[in-house]
Structures are given as structure tokens and as C-alpha cells.
C-alpha positions in Angstrom: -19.1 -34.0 10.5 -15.8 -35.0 9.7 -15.2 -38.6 8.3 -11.7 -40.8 7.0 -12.4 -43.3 4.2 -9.4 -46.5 4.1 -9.0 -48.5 1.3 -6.6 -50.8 2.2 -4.5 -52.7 -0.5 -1.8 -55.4 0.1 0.8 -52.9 0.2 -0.3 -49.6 0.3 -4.2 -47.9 1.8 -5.7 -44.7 0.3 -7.3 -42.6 2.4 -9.5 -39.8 2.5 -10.9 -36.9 4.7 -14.4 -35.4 3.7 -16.2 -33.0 6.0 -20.2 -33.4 5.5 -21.9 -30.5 6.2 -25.2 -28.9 3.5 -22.5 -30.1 0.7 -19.3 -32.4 1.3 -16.0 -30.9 0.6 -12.8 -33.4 0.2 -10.1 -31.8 2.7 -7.2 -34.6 2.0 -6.5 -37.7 0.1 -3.6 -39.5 -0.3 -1.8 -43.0 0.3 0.7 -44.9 2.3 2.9 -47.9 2.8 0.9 -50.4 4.8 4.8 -50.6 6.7 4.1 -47.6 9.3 0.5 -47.1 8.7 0.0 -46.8 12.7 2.1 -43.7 12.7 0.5 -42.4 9.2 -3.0 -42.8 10.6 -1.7 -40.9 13.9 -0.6 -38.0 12.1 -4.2 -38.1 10.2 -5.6 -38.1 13.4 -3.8 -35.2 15.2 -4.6 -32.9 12.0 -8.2 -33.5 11.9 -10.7 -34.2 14.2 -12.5 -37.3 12.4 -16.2 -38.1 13.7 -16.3 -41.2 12.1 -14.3 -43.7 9.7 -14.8 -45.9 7.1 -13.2 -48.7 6.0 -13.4 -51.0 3.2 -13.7 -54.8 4.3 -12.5 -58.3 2.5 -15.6 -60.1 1.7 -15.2 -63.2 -0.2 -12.3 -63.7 -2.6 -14.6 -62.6 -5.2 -11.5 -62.8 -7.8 -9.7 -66.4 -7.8 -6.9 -65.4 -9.3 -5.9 -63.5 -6.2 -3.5 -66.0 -4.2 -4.3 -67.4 -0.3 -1.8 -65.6 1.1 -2.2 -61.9 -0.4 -5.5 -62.3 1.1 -4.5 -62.9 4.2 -2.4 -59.9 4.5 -4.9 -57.4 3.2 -7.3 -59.1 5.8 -4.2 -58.2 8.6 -4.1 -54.3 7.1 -8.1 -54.0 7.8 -7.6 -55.2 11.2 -4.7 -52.9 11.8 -6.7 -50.1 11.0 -9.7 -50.9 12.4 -7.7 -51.8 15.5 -6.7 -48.2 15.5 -10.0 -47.1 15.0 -11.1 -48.8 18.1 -8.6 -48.7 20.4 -9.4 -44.8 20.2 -13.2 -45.0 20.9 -13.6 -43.9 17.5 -17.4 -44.4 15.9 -16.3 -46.8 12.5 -18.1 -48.8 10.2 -16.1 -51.8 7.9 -17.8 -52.2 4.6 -17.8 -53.9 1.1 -17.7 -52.6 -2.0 -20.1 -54.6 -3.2 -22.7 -57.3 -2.0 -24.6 -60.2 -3.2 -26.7 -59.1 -7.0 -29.7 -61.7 -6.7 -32.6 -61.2 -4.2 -30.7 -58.5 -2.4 -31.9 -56.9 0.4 -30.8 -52.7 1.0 -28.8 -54.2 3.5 -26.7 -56.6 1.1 -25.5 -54.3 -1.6 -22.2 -52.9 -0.8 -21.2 -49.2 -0.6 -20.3 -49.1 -4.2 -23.8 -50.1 -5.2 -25.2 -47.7 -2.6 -23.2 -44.6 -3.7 -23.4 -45.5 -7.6 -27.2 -47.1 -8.2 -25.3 -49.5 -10.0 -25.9 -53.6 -10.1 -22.0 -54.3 -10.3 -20.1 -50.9 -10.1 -16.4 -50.6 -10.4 -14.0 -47.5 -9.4 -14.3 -45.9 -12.7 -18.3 -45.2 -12.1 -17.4 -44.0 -8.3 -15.6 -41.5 -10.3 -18.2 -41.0 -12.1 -20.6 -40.8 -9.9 -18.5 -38.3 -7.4 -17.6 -35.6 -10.1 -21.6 -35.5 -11.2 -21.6 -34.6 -7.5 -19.4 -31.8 -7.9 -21.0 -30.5 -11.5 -24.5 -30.1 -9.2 -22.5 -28.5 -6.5 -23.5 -31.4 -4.4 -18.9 -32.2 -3.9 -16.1 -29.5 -3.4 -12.3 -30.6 -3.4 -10.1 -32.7 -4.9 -11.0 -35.9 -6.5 -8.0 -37.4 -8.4 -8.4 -40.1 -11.0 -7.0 -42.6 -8.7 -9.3 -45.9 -7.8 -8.0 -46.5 -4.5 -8.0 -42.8 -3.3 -11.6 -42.5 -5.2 -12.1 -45.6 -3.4 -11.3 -43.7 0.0 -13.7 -40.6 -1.1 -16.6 -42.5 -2.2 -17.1 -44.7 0.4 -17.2 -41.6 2.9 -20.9 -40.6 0.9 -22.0 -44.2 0.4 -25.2 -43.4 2.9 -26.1 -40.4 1.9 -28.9 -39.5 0.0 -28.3 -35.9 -2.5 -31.4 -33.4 -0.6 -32.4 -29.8 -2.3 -30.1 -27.9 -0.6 -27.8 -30.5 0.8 -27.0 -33.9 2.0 -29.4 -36.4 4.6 -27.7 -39.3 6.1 -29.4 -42.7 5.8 -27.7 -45.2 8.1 -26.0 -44.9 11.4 -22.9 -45.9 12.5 -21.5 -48.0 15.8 -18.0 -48.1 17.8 
């Protein structure tokens, strides 16, 4: 299986391509302008054949500082994308990083949470948490200390659970 992580950002989204198989293997990361990202993501597209996407969501403006209208635009660059995603029957899921910390339900915590074990996680313990992946053999590729693009790999893993000899997907996905 063959799956594109998006984290969008006001400005610019990081992206990555993971193929899941017994282990996952990063194949490409990288980021764009949000100007042009149609064509970027079409190019993505006609390299790879992507299964499914992933792409991080705006929940609530967790951080006050961040101003009305910024939020407004990285709400338009999700729906570009996911627009994309759609208009090409492509399986997707949007997700948070992370969900609500009291009386949480499996179902509340974000992919962040999911992927790291972690109450409040950041993008320093994705990265973390990806290259102990890759020390047990578990994560193959490149994994640059970047948070968006570590971001884009991480949230591609969020449902899967580490198996002896591989990888078992938790959750399914919907188009």
C-alpha cells in the first residue's frame, strides 16, 4: 500500500510518500508553496500510485496567538487538497494531530497521540518515535529533521500497530 501524508501550513504543505508493506519504507518527502499545489500534487500523483492519503485537519485554534485570518487560509489549503483528493476518487482520511486529553475516548486522540503513546506530543517525539522505528527495523528511508515533512511521514503510520514481523493496520479509511 502506497499512502501521501499533507501537512499543510499557511504558506507551504509537506508531504510524504510511504509504501506499507511487512515494514514501511519512506519513498519521498518534501515541500511546496501552497501557490501551485494543484499541479505539485499532480505531479505526485502521476509518479506514484497512492492508495490512500492523509491529511492533517484544523481543529480548534488550539494556540490564540494565531490570528483569524491565517486560520482561515490554512483551513482553504486543507480543502484544496482534500478537494483533489476527492475529485479523483481517491480513499483519504483528514485528521488532527491531537484530540481532546480528559476522558478521551480511542477515537478522540489525534494521530500524534496514536502514533507516539503520548498525552500531548509535539513534532520532536514523532521524530522520535519514527527513528526508534527505523533502529528495530520496523522504518526504511529518509526521515529529515524537519517537523512539517516529519509531520507528513508520521501521520502516514498513525494506525498502525508495530507486529513481529511487520506492521497490522488498525482503522480503515473512507472516500
Amino acid at each position: 500500500m502506497l499512502r501521501v501524508g499533507a501537512d499543510p501550513g499557511e504558506f507551504k504543505t509537506a508531504f510524504a510518500v510511504v509504501e506499507i508493506q511487512r515494514r514501511a519504507r519512506v519513498l519521498e518527502v518534501g515541500s511546496w508553496l501552497n501557490e501551485g499545489l494543484a499541479q505539485n500534487l499532480e505531479r505526485l500523483f502521476e509518479r506514484w500510485s497512492i492508495d490512500e492519503a492523509i491529511v492533517e485537519g484544523v481543529g480548534r485554534p488550539w494556540n490564540k496567538r494565531i490570528p483569524p485570518e491565517a486560520l482561515r487560509r490554512l483551513q482553504g489549503v486543507v480543502e484544496e487538497i482534500v478537494g483533489f483528493f476527492r475529485a479523483r476518487g481517491l480513499p483519504f482520511r483528514e485528521v488532527l494531530a491531537s484530540g481532546s486529553v480528559l476522558w478521551q475516548e480511542v477515537g478522540d486522540l489525534g494521530w500524534r497521540q496514536r502514533l507516539t503513546g503520548l498525552t500531548k506530543p509535539n513534532e520532536e517525539d514523532v521524530f522520535f518515535t519514527l527513528m526508534a522505528w527505523r533502529r528495530a527495523g520496523s522504518l526504511e528511508g529518509r526521515i529529515p529533521h524537519h517537523s512539517h515533512i516529519v509531520d507528513a511521514i508520521g501521520m502516514t503510520l498513525f494506525d498502525l500497530s508495530i507486529e513481529p514481523g511487520g506492521f497490522a493496520l488498525l482503522t480503515q479509511t473512507r472516500s
